[in-house]
LUMDREN-645971 format. One record per residue (C-alpha): x, y, z. Coordinates in pm, whole numbers, plus 32768, in hexadecimal, padded with zeros to 4 digits. Example, Ala and Ser with C-alpha at 12.3 -4.5 7.8 and 13.67 -1.06 7.14 Angstrom:
// LUMDREN-645971
84CE7E3E830C85577F9682CA
// end
This chain:
// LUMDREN-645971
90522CFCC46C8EF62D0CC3D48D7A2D47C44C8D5E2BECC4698DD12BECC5F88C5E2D01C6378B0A2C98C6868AA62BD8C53D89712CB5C51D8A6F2E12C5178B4E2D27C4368A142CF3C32589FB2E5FC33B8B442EC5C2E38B422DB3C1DC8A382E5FC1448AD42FC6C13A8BFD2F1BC0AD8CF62F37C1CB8DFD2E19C1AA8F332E9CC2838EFA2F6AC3DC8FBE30B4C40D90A830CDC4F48FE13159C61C8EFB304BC5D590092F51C5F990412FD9C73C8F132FF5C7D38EB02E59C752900D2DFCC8098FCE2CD8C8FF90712DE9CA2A8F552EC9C9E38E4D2DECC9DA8D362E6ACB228E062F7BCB958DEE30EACBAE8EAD319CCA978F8532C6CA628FD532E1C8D4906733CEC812907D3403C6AE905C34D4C59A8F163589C50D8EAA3489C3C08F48335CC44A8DD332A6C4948DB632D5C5F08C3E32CDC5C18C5B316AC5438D21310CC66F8CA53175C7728B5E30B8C6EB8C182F76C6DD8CA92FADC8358B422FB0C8F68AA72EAEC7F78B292D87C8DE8AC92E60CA0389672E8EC98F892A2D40C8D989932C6CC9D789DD2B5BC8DB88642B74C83F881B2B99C6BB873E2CBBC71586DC2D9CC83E85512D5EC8E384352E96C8E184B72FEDC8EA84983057CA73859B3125CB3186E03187CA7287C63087CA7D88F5316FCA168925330CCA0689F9337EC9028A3F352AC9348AC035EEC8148B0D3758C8328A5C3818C71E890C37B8C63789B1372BC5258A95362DC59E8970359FC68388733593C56989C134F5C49B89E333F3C59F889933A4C59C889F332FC44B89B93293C462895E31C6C57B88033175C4D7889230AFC3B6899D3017C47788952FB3C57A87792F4BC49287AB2DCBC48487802DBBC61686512E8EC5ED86D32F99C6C785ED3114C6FB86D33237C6E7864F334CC71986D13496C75786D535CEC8508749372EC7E7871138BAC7FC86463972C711857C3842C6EE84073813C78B8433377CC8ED82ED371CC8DE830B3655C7AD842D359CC87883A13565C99C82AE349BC8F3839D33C9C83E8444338AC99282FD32EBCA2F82E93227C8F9842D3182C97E855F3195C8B9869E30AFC8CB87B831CDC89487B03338C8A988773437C801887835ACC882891636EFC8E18978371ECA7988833829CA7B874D3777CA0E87883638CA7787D436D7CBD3866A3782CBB585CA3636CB8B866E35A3CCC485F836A0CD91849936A9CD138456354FCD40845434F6CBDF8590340DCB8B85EF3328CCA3874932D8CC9E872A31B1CDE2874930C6CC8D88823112CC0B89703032CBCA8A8D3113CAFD8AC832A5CACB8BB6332DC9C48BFF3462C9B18C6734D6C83D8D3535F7C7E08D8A364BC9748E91374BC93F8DA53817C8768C7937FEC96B8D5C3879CA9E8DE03990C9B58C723A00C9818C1A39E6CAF28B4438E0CB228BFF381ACC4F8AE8385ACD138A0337BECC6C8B163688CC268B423659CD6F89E3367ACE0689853560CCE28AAA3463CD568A32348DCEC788DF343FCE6689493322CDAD895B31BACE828AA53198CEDA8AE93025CE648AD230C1CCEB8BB030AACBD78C893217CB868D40323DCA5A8DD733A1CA0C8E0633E4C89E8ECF3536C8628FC035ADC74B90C73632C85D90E635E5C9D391283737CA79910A372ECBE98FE93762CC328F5A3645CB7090803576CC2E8FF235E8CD768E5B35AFCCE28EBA345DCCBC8F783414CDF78E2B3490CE8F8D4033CBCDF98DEC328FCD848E5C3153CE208F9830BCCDA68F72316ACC53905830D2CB2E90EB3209CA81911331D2C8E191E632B4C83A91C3327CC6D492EF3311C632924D335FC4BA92A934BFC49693A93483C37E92A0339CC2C0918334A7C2EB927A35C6C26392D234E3C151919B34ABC0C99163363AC0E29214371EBFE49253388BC0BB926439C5BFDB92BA3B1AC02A92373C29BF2492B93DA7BF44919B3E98BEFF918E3FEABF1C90A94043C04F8F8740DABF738F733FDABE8D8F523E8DBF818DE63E8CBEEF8E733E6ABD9A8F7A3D65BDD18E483C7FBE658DB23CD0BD2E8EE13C32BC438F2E3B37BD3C8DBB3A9EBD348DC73A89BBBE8F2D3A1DBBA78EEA3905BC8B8D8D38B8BC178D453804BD358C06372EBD618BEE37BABEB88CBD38C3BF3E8CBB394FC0B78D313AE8C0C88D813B1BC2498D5A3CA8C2C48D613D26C4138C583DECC4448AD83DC9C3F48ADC3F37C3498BEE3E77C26A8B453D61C22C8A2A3E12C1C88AEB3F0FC0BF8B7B3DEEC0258A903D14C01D89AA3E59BF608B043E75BE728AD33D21BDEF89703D05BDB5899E3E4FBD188A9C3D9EBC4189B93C99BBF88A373B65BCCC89603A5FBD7B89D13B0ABEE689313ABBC04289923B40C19C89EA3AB1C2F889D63B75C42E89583B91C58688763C88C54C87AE3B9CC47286A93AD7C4FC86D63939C52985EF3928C3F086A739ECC32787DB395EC390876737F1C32586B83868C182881438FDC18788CC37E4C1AC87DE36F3C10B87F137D2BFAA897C37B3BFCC89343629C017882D3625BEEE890836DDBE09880D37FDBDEE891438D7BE628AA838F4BE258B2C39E1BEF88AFC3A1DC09C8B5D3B5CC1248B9A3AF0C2B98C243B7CC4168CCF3AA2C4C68B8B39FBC52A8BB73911C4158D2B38C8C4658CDB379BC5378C353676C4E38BAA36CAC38A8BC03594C29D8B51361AC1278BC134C6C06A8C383584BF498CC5367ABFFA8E3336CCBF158E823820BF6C8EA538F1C0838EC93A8BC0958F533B4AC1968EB73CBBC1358F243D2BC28690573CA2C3528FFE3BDAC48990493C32C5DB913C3AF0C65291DF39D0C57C90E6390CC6148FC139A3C5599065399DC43590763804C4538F2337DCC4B68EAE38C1C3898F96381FC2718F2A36CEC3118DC936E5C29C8E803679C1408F683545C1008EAA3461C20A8EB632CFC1E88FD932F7C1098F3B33D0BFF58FD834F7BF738FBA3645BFBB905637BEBF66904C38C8C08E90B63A28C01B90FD3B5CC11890E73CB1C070920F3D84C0F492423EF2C0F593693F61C103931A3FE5C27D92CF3E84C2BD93E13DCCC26694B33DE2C3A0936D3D43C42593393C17C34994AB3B96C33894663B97C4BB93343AC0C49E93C639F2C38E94F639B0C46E94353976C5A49343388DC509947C37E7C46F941637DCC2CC94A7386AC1979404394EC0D4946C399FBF5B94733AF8BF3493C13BBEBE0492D83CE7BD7991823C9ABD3691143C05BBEA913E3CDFBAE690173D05B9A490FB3C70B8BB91333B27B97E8FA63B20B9D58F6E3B1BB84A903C3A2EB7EA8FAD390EB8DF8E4E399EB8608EA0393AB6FE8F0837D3B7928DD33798B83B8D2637FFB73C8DB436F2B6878D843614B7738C303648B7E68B1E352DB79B8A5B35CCB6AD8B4335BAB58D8B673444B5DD89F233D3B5F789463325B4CA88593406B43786C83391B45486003344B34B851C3476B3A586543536B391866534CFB21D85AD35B8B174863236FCB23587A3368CB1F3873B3683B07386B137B4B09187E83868B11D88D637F1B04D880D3868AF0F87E939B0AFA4893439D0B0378AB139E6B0358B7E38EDB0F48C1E3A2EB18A8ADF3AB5B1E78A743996B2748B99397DB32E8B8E3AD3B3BB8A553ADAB40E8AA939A0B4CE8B773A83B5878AAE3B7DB5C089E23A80B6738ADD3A04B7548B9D3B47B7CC8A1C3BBFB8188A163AA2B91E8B503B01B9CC8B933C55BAA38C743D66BA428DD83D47BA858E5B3E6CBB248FB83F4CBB0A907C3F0CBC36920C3F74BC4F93443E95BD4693D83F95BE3E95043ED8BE49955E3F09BF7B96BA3F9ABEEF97BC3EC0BE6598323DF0BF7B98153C6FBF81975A3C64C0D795F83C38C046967B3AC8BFD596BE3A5EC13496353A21C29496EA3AFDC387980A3A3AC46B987B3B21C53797FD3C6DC5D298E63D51C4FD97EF3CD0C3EF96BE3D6CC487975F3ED3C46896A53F9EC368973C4008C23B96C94182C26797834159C3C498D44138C3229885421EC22798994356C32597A64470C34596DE4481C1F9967A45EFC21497794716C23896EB479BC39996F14655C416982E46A2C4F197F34815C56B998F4834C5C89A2E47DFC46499D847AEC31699334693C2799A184555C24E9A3544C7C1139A244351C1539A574214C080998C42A4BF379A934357BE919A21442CBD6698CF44B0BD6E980B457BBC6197254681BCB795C446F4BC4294D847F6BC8F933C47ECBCDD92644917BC8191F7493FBDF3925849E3BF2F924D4A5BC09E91324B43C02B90A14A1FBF81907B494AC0C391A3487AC02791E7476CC155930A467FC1339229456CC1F09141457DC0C0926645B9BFCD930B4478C02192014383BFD691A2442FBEA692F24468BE0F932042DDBE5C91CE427CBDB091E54330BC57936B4304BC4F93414191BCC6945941A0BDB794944164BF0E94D7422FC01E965241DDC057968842ADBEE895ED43EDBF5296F744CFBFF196AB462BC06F954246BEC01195A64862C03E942C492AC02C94654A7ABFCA93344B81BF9392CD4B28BE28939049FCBDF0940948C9BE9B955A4828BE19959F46AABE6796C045C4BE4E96BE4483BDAC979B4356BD7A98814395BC3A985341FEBBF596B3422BBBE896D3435ABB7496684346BA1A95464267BA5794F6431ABB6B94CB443ABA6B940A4399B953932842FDBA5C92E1445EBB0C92D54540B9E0917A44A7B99E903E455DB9D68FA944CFBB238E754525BBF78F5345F8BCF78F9C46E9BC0A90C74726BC4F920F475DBB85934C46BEBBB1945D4733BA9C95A846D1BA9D96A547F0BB2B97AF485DBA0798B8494DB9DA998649E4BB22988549A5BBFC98B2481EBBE399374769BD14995A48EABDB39A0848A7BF27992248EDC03F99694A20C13299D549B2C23398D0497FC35399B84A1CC47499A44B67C3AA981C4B81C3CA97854C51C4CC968A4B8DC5A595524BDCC636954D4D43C5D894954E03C4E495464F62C4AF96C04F4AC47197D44F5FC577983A5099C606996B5041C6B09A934F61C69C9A444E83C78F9A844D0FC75399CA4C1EC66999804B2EC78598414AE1C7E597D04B8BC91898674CC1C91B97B64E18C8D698144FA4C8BC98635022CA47978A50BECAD397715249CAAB96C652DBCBA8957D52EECAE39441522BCB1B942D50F1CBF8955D502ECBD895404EBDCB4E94D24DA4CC5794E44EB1CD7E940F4E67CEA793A94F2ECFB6945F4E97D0C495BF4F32D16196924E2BD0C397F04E4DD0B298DE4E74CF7E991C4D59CE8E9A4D4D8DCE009A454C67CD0C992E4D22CC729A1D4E40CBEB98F44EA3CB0498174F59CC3A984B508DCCCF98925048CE7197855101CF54979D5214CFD297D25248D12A96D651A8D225968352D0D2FE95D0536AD1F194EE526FD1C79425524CD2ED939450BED3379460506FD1F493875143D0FB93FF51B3CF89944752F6CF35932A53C8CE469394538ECCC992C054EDCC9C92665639CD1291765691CE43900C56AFCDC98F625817CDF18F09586FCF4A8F96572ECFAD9062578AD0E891DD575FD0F29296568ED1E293DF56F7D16793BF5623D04A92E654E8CFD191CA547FD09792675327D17391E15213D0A69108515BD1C291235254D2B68FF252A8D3B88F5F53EAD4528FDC53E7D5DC8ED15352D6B78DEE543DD7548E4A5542D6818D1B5609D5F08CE056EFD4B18CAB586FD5588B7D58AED5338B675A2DD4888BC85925D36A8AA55851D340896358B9D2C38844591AD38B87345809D40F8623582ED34186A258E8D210867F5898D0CF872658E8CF80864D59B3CE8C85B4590ACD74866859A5CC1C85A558D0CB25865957AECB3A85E8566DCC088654566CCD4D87595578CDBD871A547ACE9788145513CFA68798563ECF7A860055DCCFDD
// end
């Protein structure tokens, strides 16, 4: 099927952009079945959904005419759920609409409503907009939507996910009801099921199956970074790849900010794309990744829907995404319309249980790898280099004279070095970056199948530290020998093993499934490695580093030295043990008679006698309304009540100090230099 069955002034246009053979969801959507009816279509991010849903309302709005009459009310309403698809749309639907001398014009936040409200007097034939805004207009009395004659609403899972059915549905039950609905959305949850049985009439649902076709023309790789040194694997990736226009997906605007600071640092042609950036700042960045002014975009996931960048070939995921989903619609902003693309998820070895899962779930294989290494990055310098244009192109004639000149003064090897010089000056640094690994299993080459395969490997390796089962020693697990080596810091040294860890694994470049027990004594800390990384763990870590620290390998008798066991070591106490009471946690030295015994309270409780470690009470007539006997002697002059003083206990009521004991009214202590006190005045 071709373009030829559209409105011949769409057809002209597509002609002239050079489209000969429809997609597949604009197959679909041109079908005879579908032709005046409401529409339910799904399909895949990239597969021109913009293009047909324009086709689909062309006969709707055209009526049959070459062109449409003077801009009045809008004719259709086309809702988009962020900025950059709307303004996207817009464009597209201007050059596919400019032979029937259709106005589009569009509606958005962070642009001047004022501004639009004028265009909308002016009369337009289409608008494009954001639920928010164009819901704004409506209820100012600025667009009147008693005109319409079709409503699509693009991207509709995303909008609901963002909240705005509100707005959706106040628009479709302003709109006349004899209008046109299509419903374009990449998945059909629901709630976009029940949307549309809401608001449509007889709707024609399209499922476009094109996933295999869209993952085809994508190539999915998963790189293994160390966690601190993500930055650094964008770094070589970006100059491996050389891409004419590369989109670096973070999660965070504080990320996208530090990275996108780390590559102009580096000296790349870098822009960012957030929400906290105005809709003006939004649009130069785009347009200087359109113009060519810039190479790289740093982006949230704001930019993971509906951004078309034409040459567009690579795709970063910094950051992993929340939901297979995410990940589709950010690796879709690259091999759209059948092009080619490259997306690349940076994996820590933290992560990885997490991106086989979104690999699996979003149903792709990835080819597993480290990041790019210096070596590799040189040698496809050297062939572009030799490839580049400027070696090819005729000289000028004014070039003439400063060639002669040159060659007089010159070697051909100096020449040629210099040339060199020149073009490594051009590119950005490539940076040192190590491949954890991730152990020496053959997982990382596959997408998990079954739920075993989700299990991490430091889960089957047992406890990696020796307290990490307070009731027996520390299990040995699947590594087998292990070497040993010793770090010039300690307990008193604020040695932690949750800083050890990640250090030991950066300057050793190893991961953390080869680190056994880390044991922190006071001046010293000794750790266990892998016996099969062992020696390039040690030539890696016996190099000077900005932590300072020493790590030596462990020699003599002291090598591979068997732990004590844990059971043996006294816990929570301080001073040694006086007794020969059991190990077990819990119990204490009984109680001998002196000082407050342990967790006593002053109640009249009766014995325990699973608590063998307490001393029973003493009888309960000599502790009147449950009191505790006095641990010390009677106080001078205190009076004695044939022993302690009844904790609690009151003076009988109406009973009254004699009174030869109290002092006189009205007398007063003699002053003996020293201040008064305040009793006493």
């Amino acid at each position: 099927m071709s373009f030829i069955s559209t409105s011949p002034p769409l057809a002209r246009a597509l002609a002239e952009r050079n489209y000969s053979e429809p997609t597949p969801v604009q197959n679909a959507v041109l079908e005879a079945a579908a032709a005046g009816r409401d529409l339910l279509v799904s399909s895949q991010t990239g597969s021109g959904k913009t293009v047909a849903y324009g086709l689909a309302i062309g006969e709707t709005l055209l009526d049959g005419a070459e062109t449409l009459g003077r801009a009045g009310k809008p004719l259709a309403l086309i809702i988009a759920p962020t900025r950059e698809l709307a303004l996207q749309v817009q464009r597209e639907l201007n050059w596919l609409y400019q032979q029937a001398n259709a106005r589009v014009i569009s509606c958005v936040g962070g642009m001047d409503p004022r501004r639009e409200a004028a265009l909308l007097d002016e009369g337009a034939h289409i608008v494009v907009g954001t639920p928010g805004r164009l819901r704004d207009h409506i209820e100012r009395g600025r667009l009147d939507v008693s005109a319409l004659r079709a409503v699509v609403l693009d991207e509709a899972d995303e909008m609901l996910d963002l909240g705005f059915r509100d707005d959706l549905e106040f628009i479709l039950k302003t709109a006349p009801e004899d209008r046109r609905s299509l419903l374009f959305s990449a998945t059909l949850p629901k709630a976009i099921i029940a949307l549309a049985k809401s608001y449509q009439r007889d709707a024609l649902r399209i499922e476009v199956a094109g996933a295999d076709r869209g993952h085809a023309d994508i190539e999915y790789k998963a790189v293994r970074v160390y966690p601190k040194e993500a930055e650094l694997a964008v770094v070589n990736l970006l100059r491996f790849h050389d891409a004419a226009c590369a989109l670096v997906f973070c999660n965070t605007r504080n990320a996208v900010r530090h990275l996108e600071a780390a590559l102009l640092e580096r000296g790349f042609a870098a822009v960012s794309l957030s929400g906290e950036l105005g809709q003006s700042e939004r649009n130069s960045a785009l347009q200087a990744l359109r113009d060519g002014r810039a190479r790289v975009c740093v982006a949230t996931d704001v930019a993971a829907r509906g951004i078309d960048l034409p040459g567009l070939t690579l795709v970063i995921h910094a950051e992993l995404p929340n939901d297979p989903e995410v990940m589709q619609h950010r690796s879709g902003r690259t091999g759209r319309a059948g092009r080619k693309g490259t997306s690349v998820l940076l994996v820590p070895a933290s992560r990885r249980r997490k991106a086989e899962m979104l690999l699996g779930a979003a149903g792709v294989q990835a080819v597993w790898g480290g990041p790019p290494t210096q070596d590799e990055i040189r040698a496809l310098d050297q062939e572009r280099l030799l490839q580049d244009p400027l070696l090819s192109g005729e000289p000028g004639e004014d070039d003439a004279g400063m060639i002669e000149a040159l060659l007089a003064g010159r070697s051909a090897n100096e020449l040629a070095a210099a040339l060199v010089r020149v073009y490594r000056s051009r590119l950005p640094a490539t940076e040192e970056v190590g491949d954890p690994g991730f152990g020496r299993d053959d997982r990382a080459s596959r997408a998990p199948r079954s739920p075993e395969d989700y299990v991490r490997p430091r889960d089957r390796a047992g406890p990696r530290f020796d307290n990490a089962d307070p009731d027996a020693p520390r299990k040995a697990g699947p590594r087998g020998e292990t070497v040993w080596f010793r770090l010039n810091v300690g307990r008193k040294d604020g040695a932690d093993p949750r800083q050890l860890l990640p250090m030991l694994c950066r300057r050793g470049k190893i991961t953390r499934d080869e680190v056994g027990a880390i044991r922190i004594f006071d001046r010293e800390t000794k750790v266990e490695i892998d016996a099969d990384v062992a020696e390039r763990f040690a030539s890696l870590a016996s190099a000077a580093d900005r932590d300072k620290v020493v790590i030596e390998l462990v020699t003599g008798d002291e090598e591979r030295r068997p732990a004590k066991p844990f059971a043996e070591k006294a816990h929570h106490t301080k001073a040694p043990r006086r007794d020969d009471a059991p190990a077990e946690r819990g119990f204490r030295k009984p109680y001998e008679g002196k000082g407050k015994p342990f967790g006593r309270e002053n109640t009249r409780e009766t014995y325990d006698p699973v608590r063998r470690d307490r001393e029973p009470p003493a009888d309960a007539a000599d502790f009147p309304r449950g009191g505790k006997p006095f641990a010390g002697k009677p106080k001078h002059g205190e009076r004695d009540f044939g022993g302690a003083k009844p904790f609690g206990a009151k003076k009988a009521f109406g009973e009254k100090k004699p009174f030869a004991d109290k002092k006189p009214f009205g007398a007063k202590k003699p002053f003996a230099g020293k201040k008064p006190r305040r009793d006493d005045r």
